[in-house]
N, C-alpha and C positions, 0 to 999 in steps of 0.2 A: 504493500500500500504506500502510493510516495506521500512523503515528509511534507508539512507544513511549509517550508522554502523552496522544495521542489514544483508544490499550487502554487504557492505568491510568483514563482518566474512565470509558470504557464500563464496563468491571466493577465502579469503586466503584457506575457508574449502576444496573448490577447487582443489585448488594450492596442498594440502598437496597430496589429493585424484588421482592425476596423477603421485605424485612423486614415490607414496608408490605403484600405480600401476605398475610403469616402472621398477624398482628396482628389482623385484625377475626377471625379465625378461631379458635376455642376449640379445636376438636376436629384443626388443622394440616391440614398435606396431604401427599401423597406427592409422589415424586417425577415421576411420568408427569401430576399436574396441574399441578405447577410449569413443569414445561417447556412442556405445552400453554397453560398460560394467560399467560407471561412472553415466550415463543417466544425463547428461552436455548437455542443448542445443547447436546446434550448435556453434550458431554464436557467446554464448558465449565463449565451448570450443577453437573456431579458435584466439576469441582474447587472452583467455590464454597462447593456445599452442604459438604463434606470440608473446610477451611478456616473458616467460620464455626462448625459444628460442634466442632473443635478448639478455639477459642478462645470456645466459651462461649457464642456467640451465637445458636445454632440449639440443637434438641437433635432427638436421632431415636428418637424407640422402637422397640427393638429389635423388639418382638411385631409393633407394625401396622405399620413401616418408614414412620412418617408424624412430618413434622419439626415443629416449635412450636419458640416463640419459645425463647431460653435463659435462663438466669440472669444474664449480664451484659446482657441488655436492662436488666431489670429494675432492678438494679445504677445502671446509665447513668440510668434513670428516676428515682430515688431522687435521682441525686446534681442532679437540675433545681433541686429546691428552694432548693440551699444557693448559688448561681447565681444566683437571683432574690431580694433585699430584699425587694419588692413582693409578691409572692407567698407570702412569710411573714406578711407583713402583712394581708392579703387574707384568706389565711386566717382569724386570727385575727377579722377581720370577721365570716366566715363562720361561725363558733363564738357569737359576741356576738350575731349577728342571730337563730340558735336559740333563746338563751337569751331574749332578748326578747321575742318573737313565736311561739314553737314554730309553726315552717312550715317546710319544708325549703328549705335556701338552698344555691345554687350559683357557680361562678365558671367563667368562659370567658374565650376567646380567640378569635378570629376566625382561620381560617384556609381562604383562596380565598373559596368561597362558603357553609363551614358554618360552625360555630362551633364550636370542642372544649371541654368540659368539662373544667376541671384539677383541679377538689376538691369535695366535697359533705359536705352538714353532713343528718343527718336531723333533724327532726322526732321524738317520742315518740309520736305520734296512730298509729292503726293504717292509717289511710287515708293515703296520703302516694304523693307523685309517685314514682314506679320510674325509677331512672335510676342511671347509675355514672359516676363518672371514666375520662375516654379516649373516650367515647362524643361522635359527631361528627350535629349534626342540620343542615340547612339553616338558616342566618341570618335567611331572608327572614322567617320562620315561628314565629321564638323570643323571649322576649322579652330575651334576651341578645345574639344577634346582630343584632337593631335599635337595642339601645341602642350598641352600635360602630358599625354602619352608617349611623347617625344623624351620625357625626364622618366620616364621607368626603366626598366631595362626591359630587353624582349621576354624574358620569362614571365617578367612581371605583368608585359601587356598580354601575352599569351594565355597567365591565369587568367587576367578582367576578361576576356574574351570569348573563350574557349576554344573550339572548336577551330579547324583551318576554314571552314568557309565561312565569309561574314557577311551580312543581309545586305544585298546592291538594292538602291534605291535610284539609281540613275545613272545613264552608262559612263560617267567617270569616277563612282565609288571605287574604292580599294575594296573587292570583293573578294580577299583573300588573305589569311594571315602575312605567307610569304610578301605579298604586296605592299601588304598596310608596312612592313615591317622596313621595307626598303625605302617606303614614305616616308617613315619616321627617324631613319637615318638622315636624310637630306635635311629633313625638318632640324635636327640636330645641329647639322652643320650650317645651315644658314642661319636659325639662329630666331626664324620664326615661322610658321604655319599656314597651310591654303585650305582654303576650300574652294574646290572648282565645280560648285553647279553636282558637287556630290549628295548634297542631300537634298536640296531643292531648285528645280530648273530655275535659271534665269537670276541664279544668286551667286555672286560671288563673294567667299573673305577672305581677310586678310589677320593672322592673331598672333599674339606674345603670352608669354607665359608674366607673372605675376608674384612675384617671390616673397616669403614671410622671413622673418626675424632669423630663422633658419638655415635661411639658403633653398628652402622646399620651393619647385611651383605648385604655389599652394590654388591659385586661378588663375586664370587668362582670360584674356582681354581681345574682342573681335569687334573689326568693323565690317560691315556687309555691303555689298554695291549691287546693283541690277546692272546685269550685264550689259544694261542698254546705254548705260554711264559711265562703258569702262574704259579709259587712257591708259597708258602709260604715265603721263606726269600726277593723275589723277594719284594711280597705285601708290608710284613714290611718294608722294604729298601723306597719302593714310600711313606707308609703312614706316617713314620716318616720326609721326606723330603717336603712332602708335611705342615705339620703341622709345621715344621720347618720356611718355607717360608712363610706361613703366618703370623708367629710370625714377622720375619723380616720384613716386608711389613708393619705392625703397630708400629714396633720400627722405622722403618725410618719415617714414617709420622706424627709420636707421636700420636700414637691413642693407647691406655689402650686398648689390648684386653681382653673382658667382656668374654669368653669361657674361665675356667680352663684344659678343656679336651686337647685344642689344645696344653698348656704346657707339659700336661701329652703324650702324642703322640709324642712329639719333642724327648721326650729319647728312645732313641732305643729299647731299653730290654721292656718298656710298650708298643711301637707299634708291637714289634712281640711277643706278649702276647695276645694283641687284637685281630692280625691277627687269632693267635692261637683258641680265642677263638669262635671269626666268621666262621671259616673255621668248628668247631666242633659244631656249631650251627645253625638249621631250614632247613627246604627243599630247601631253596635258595640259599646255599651258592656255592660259585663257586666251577668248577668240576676242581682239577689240573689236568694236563696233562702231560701224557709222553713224 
């Protein structure tokens, strides 16, 4: 019969397991999908749902008896910021990179094998990448979870990943470990990260990684273009400001960043060099447009 700490884990494991379930869900669920999809006996789910409910975490509509998240998620979400130096920081990046460039710029984390989005800056253009905070895509695929996955080593991205074949979403995805892997080399050596229209047509980025106190990349940092906007002087203008801002992001937090590349990218005349030389190199490179 298990112990009394071996219940208290299962139910916070519970607890987590209805959170992470309601979450991607706008419109919540009932209770007859909770249980079907958690497989929570009843009667413990009811004291759960009854318990979280009370305390704010859950909420139930009384008309369609269908639960969503509560207001102390929300609350709890709020208070991440104040928690994180970095991520005030970053922020603030993410604001400066608008004002620079007007392209919509984002910030991430890696988590398993996706990457989460924690803040977004729009853009004023009418055309502009659709996306929100919270929102979790595949890593292999973005140009934000290559520039993290770029700082693991291949066994490391091999576990987050598994399997050698990885889900193509559009015919310039790295649809294969071997692939991604030889991407993430490059990514390495230059020093920052593409996305070419791998996860969604008609999108390009451009990312850096994002360093803590550590030396870790801890997130990265993407600006996005429609390929209907894309230059050459344009790129170099993002990649340099991008790498610019990450430098400031660890001057302000006092964090030594351990990437030489990023300094070399901060001068103008090396980023549109680089761009130069990506633009003239491999079947991948992005297609400018008229």
């Amino acid at each position: 019969m298990p112990g009394r700490g071996e219940r208290t884990v299962k139910s916070a494991a519970r607890v987590l397991d209805i959170l992470e379930h309601l979450a991607p869900r706008a419109g919540g669920a009932g209770f007859p999908e909770l249980a079907r999809a958690l497989a929570i006996p009843k009667s413990s789910l009811h004291a759960l749902l009854e318990l979280m409910t009370g305390r704010g975490w859950l909420h139930l509509d009384a008309e369609t008896r269908r639960y969503r998240l509560g207001i102390r998620v929300w609350e709890a979400g709020q208070a991440f910021p104040r928690h994180h130096d970095l991520l005030d920081a970053a922020r603030a990046m993410l604001r400066d990179l608008v004002a620079a460039v007007n392209e919509t710029a984002q910030l991430a984390v890696l988590s398993g094998a996706e990457n989460v989005y924690l803040a977004k800056e729009e853009s004023s253009h009418p055309l502009r990448l659709q996306s929100e905070a919270g929102a979790r895509l595949p890593a292999h695929a973005t140009g934000v979870g290559k520039a993290l996955l770029a700082h693991l080593t291949d066994a490391e991205v091999a576990a987050r990943l598994g399997g050698p074949a990885l889900a193509a979403f559009t015919a310039t995805t790295h649809a294969s470990l071997p692939a991604l892997l030889e991407e993430l080399a490059a990514t390495r050596a230059r020093g920052f990260a593409i996305d070419n229209e791998e996860c969604t047509p008609g999108v390009f980025c451009l990312a850096v990684p994002v360093f803590d106190h550590s030396g870790k990349a801890a997130m990265a940092a993407s600006v996005a273009v429609p390929t209907s906007r894309l230059a050459p002087e344009r790129l170099a203008a993002i990649l340099g400001a991008l790498a610019r801002g990450s430098l400031a992001v660890a001057a302000r937090t006092g964090t030594p960043c351990p990437d030489p590349a990023l300094a070399r990218l901060a001068d103008p005349a090396a980023a549109a060099a680089t761009i130069g030389e990506l633009l003239a190199a491999g079947s991948r490179r992005p297609a400018m447009r008229g």
